[in-house]
N, C-alpha and C positions, 0 to 999 in steps of 0.2 A: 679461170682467173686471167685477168686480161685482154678478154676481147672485149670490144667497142665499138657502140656504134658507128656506124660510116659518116664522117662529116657531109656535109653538103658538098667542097670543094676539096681535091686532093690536097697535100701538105708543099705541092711544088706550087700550085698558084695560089696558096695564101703566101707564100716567103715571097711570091712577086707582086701582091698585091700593095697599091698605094693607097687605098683609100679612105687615109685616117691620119691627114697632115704631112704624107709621103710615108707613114708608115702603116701595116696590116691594117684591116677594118676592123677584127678580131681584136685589136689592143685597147678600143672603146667599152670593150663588153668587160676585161677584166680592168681597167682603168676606174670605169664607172663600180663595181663592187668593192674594191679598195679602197676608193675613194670615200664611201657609205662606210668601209668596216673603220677607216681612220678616225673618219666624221664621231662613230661610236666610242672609239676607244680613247682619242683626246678630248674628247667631250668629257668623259667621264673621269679620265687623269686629271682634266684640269682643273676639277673640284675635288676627287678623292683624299689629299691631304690635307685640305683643311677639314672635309670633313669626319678627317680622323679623329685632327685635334682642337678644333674648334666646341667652346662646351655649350653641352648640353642644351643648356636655357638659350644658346646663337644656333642650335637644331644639328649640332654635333653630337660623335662619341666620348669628347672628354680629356682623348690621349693625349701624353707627353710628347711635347715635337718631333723629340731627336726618335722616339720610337717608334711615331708613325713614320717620320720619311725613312727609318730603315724597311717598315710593313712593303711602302708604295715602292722603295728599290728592291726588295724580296720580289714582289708581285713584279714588277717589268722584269726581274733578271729573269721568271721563271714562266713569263709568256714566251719569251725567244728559249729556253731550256726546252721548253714542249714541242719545237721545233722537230728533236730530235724522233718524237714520237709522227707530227704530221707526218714527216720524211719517209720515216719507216713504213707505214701505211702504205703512203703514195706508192715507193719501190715496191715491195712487198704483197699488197694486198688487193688495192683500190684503184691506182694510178692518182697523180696528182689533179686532176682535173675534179674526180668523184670526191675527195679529202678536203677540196676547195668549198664545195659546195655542203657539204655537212658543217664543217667547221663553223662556216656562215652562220647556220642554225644553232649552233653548240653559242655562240657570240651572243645572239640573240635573248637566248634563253638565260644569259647571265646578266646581262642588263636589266631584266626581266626582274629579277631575283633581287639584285641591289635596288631595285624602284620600289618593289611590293614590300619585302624581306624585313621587317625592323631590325634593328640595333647589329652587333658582331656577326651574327647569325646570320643576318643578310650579306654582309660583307662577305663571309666567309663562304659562302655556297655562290657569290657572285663574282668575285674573284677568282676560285677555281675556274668557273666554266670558263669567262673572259678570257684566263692563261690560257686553259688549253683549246679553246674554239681560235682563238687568233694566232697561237703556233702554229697550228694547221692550218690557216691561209696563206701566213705570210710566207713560208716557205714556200709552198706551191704555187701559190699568184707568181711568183718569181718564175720561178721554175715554167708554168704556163706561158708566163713572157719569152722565156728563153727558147720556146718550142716555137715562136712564128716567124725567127730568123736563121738563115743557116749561120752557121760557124763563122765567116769570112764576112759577113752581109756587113757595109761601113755605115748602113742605119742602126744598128745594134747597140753604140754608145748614146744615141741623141733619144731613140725607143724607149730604151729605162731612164733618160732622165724626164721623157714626156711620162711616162708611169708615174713618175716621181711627182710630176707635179699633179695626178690626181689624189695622190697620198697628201700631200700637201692643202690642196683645197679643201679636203675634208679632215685636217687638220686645225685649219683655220677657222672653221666654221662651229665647229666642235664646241670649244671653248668659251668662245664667244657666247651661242645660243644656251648654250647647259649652265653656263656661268650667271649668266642672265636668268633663267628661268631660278637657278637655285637662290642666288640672292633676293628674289622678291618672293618666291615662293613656298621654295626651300629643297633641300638637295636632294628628297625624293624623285620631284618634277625632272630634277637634272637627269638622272637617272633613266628616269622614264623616256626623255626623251632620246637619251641613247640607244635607248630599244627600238623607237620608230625609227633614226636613222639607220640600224642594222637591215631593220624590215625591206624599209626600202630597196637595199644595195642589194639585198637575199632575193627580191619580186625582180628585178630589172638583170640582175643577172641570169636567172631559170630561163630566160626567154631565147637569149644566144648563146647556150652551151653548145650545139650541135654545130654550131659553124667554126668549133677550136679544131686544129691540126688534130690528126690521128694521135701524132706523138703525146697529145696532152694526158690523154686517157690510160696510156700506154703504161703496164706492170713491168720496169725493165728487169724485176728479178723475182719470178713469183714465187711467195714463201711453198714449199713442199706443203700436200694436204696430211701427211704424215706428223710435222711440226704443226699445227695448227693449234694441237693441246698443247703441248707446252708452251707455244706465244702466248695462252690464256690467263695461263698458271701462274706465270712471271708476271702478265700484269697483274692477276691477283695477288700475286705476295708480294708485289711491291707496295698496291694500296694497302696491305696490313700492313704491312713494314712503317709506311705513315701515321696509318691511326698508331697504331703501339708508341709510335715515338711523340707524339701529341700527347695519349694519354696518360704516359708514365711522365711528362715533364722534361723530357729529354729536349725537344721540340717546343719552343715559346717565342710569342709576338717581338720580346727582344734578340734574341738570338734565331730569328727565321733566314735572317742575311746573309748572315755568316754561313747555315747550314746551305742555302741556294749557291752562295761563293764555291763550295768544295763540292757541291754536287755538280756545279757544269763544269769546273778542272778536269773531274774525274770522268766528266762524260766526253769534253773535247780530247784528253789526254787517249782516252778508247778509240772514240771516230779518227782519230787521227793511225793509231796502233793498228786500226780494221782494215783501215783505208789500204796503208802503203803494208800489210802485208798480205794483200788478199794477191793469190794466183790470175785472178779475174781481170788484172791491170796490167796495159804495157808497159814498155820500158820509160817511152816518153808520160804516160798518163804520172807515173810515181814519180818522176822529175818535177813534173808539174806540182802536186800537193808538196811537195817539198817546200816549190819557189811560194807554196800559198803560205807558209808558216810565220814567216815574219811578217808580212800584212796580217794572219789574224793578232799577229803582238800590237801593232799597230794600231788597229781598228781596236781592239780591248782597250789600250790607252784613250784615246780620241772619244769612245763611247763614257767611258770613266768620268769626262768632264762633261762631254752635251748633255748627256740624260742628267747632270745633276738642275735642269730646268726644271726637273718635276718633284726636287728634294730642294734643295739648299737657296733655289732663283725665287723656288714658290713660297719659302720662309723669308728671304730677305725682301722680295716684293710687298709682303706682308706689314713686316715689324719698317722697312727704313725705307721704301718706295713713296715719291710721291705721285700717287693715283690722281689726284685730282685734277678734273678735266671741267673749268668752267664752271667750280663750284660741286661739282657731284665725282662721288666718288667711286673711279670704273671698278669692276670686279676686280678680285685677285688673279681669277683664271684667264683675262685677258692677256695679259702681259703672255703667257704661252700661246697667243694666235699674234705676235709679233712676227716669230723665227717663219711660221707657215708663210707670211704678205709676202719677204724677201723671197723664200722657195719660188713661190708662185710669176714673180716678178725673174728673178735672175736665172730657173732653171732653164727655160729657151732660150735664155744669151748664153749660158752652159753650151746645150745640147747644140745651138749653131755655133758654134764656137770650135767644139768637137766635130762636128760636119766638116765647115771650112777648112780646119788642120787637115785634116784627114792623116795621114800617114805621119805626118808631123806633129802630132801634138802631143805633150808630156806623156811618158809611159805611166804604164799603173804604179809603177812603185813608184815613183818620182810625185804620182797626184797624190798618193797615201803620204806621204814624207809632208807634203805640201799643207795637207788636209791638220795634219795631228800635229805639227809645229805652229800655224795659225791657230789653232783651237788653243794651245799655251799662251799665242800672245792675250787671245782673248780674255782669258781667266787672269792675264795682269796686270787689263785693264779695270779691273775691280778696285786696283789697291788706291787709287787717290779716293774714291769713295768708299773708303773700308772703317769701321768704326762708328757710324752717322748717326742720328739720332736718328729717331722717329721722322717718317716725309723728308730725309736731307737728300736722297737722291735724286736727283733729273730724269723723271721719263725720257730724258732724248738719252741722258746717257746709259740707258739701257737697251733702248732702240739701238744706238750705235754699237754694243756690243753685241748686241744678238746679231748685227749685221755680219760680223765678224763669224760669229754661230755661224751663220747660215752662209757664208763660203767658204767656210772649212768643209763643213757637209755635203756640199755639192762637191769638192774634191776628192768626199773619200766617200759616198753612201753609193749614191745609184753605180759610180764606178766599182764598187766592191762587188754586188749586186750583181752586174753585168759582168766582168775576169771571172767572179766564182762560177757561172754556167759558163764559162769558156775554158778555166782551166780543170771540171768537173771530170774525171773519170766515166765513162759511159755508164757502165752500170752503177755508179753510185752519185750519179745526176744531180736528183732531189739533195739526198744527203749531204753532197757537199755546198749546198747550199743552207742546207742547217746545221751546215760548221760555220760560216759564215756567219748565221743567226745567232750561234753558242759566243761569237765574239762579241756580238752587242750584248746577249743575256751578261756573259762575265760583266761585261763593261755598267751594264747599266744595275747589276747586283752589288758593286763596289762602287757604285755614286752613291749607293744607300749606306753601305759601310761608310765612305767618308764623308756623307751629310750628319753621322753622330759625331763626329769630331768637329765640327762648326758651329760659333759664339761670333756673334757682334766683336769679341773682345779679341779673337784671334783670327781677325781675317785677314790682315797683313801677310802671316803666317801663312795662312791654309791657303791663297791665291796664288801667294808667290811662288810656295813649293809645289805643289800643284801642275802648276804653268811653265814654271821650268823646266820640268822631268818632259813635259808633253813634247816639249822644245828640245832638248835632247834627243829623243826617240825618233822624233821627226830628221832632227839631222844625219843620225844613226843611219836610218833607211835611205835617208838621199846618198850618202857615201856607199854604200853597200846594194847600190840603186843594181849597178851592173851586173851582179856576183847571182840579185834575183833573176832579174829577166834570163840570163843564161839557164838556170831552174826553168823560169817558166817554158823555156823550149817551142819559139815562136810565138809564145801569147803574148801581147804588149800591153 
């Protein structure tokens, strides 16, 4: 458990290595499978609710709206809950390198399923995998990132937002093409095609596994072969513990949200309980998760509103947007390859931005404070178009609000990302990076909770409260800015 092949180059001259825009060469290879796993997974978000509830005879399931966007917030909240599983693995069993590369295939095979799969049926066996194949990249693809840089390296903030923007371009892409294919063809196609883009990112990745750091492969905690039956056991009575709760009705498509809400509490409330009382940690290490705790309140807020793009943005695009572009009318799923254009465009005025500063540029908790207050103003720019009829809203002015979206995001994602492998605990590396993840699962399982509270008739309401609280939160963290960095204990 735990040995690995020998990379090609030791792990001191890949962290000196520039040649990949000044950063590792290495960051192309996981750049480029992220990008492909995005490519799949917003591809197929960006048609999933309508074809929840879109009927039948328009090549849908039929569903009630407010049910399906709680199905599509259940399903995101519980691809980043799986996290907690990739993680495990990684420390544990595999290292994150090996957990990377499975997952891929686990992705695959659920797009797979949604393409082929008719009706619920499909849904159902293809949203599992997609959960848990894409828990286990995105944690580790991080985690991989955070292994080509040492600790101190001042490429290390501009590195994940150049990551960032592979996630983003296959982001963009996603939607667009599967949105495309489903409206002429129909949402099978869509589907399907998220399977070729996984394919893809799974073929072009296999080729430079061996050129990742040692560290990537690396089991920093390898499970005892003693406990090996019991890690089995618990996975199996956890899946009964599922089924039983599915088939006795305890467990239903309206109430799946809810249940995903209190399952990551109770899994972040543990990783957190494991974290800081484990003997395995220094003095400074337990300081650190400390200073992490109010950034993951933060980050749960902030998530709470963006992922409601794929509940509440993708209903109101629907019913009150006006699509039309010169007569023809763009898909729904575009409007979600909006936020990616901005990524793509402003993450290198980011990442050189953060260069530049260098030593001087806002600390983490002051960008998190920044990030989740801006996310409030955005949500209150809704309210003069709140109420509209059918087509009353401006494509620009949705454009300009997702602009808004998407620098908030650069304030608080790839920076989160990156302080979480810095303020990591050594041996719990991965995993607090899938505390990290558990912040957006909560976040984006309660965009689906409060996409059932959402009516044309109370959007006044729902924006403005909403947006105010994020605003709060946001200021909260900026006054209390100093009290964290002191926790964090040198991390900035």
């Amino acid at each position: 458990m735990g040995s690995v092949t020998e990379p090609v180059s030791e792990p001191s001259d890949i962290k000196r290595d520039h040649g990949f825009f000044g950063q590792p060469r290495s960051l192309a290879n996981i750049f480029g499978v992220e990008m492909w796993e995005r490519f799949s997974f917003y591809g197929m978000q960006g048609i999933l609710l309508i074809y929840l509830y879109y009927s039948v005879a328009e090549g849908g399931l039929g569903m009630e709206e407010t049910a399906a966007a709680g199905i599509v917030g259940a399903y995101g909240g519980g691809v980043y809950l799986s996290t907690i599983l990739g993680a495990w693995l990684a420390d544990r069993v595999l290292g994150s390198e090996k957990v990377l590369f499975y997952s891929a295939i686990v992705i695959m095979a659920g797009h797979i399923a949604l393409a082929l799969l008719p009706g619920f049926f499909g849904v159902g066996v293809g949203l599992i995998l997609v959960a848990f194949g894409s828990g286990g990249l995105k944690a580790n693809a991080t985690s991989v990132v955070g292994t080509l840089y040492s600790e101190h390296d001042p490429r290390r903030d501009a590195g994940f937002s150049i990551f960032y923007l592979g996630i983003n371009l296959g982001a963009f892409f996603g939607p667009i093409l599967t949105g495309l294919l489903a409206s002429t063809l129909g949402f099978h196609w869509g589907f399907a095609l998220a399977a070729v883009g996984m394919a893809i990112g799974l073929t072009q990745y296999s080729f430079g596994r061996k050129r990742l750091p040692a560290e990537a492969s690396v089991v920093p905690n390898p499970l005892p072969r003693d406990r090996i039956g019991m890690a089995i056991g618990i996975a199996v009575a956890g899946v009964a513990a599922v089924v039983v709760l599915v088939m006795t009705g305890l467990v239903t498509p309206t109430n799946l949200v809810t249940w995903v809400i209190a399952s990551v509490i109770v899994a972040a409330v543990a990783y957190f309980a494991v974290i800081l009382s484990s003997k395995r940690i220094t003095t400074v290490e337990r300081s650190r998760v400390f200073g992490f705790i109010p950034l993951f309140v933060a980050s749960v807020a902030f998530w709470s509103l963006y992922q409601q793009q794929f509940t509440v943005l993708t209903i109101y695009s629907d019913k009150q947007l006006n699509r039309d572009l010169f007569g023809w009318e763009m898909p729904v799923s575009w409007v979600q390859s909006i936020n990616p254009i901005f990524i793509i465009i402003l993450s290198g005025v980011f990442a050189a931005i953060w260069t530049k500063l260098g030593d001087r540029q806002p600390s983490t908790p002051i960008k998190f404070a920044l990030g989740t207050a801006i996310m409030g103003v955005a949500f209150l720019l809704f309210i003069p178009f709140a109420g509209g009829a059918a087509n009353s809203t401006p494509l620009l002015a949705i454009i300009g609000i997702l602009f808004i979206f998407t620098v908030a995001e650069l304030l608080l994602s790839p920076v989160g990302l990156s302080v979480t492998t810095k303020l990591a605990p050594k041996v719990f590396h991965t995993q607090m990076v899938a505390l990290f993840f558990l912040s957006v699962s909560l976040g984006t399982a309660i965009s689906g909770q409060l996409a059932t509270f959402y009516s044309a008739d109370t959007e006044v309401v729902y924006f403005g409260v909403l947006g105010g609280i994020a605003i709060v939160l946001g200021i909260a963290l900026a006054v209390g800015s100093r009290g964290v960095l002191k926790l964090m204990a040198g991390v900035r």
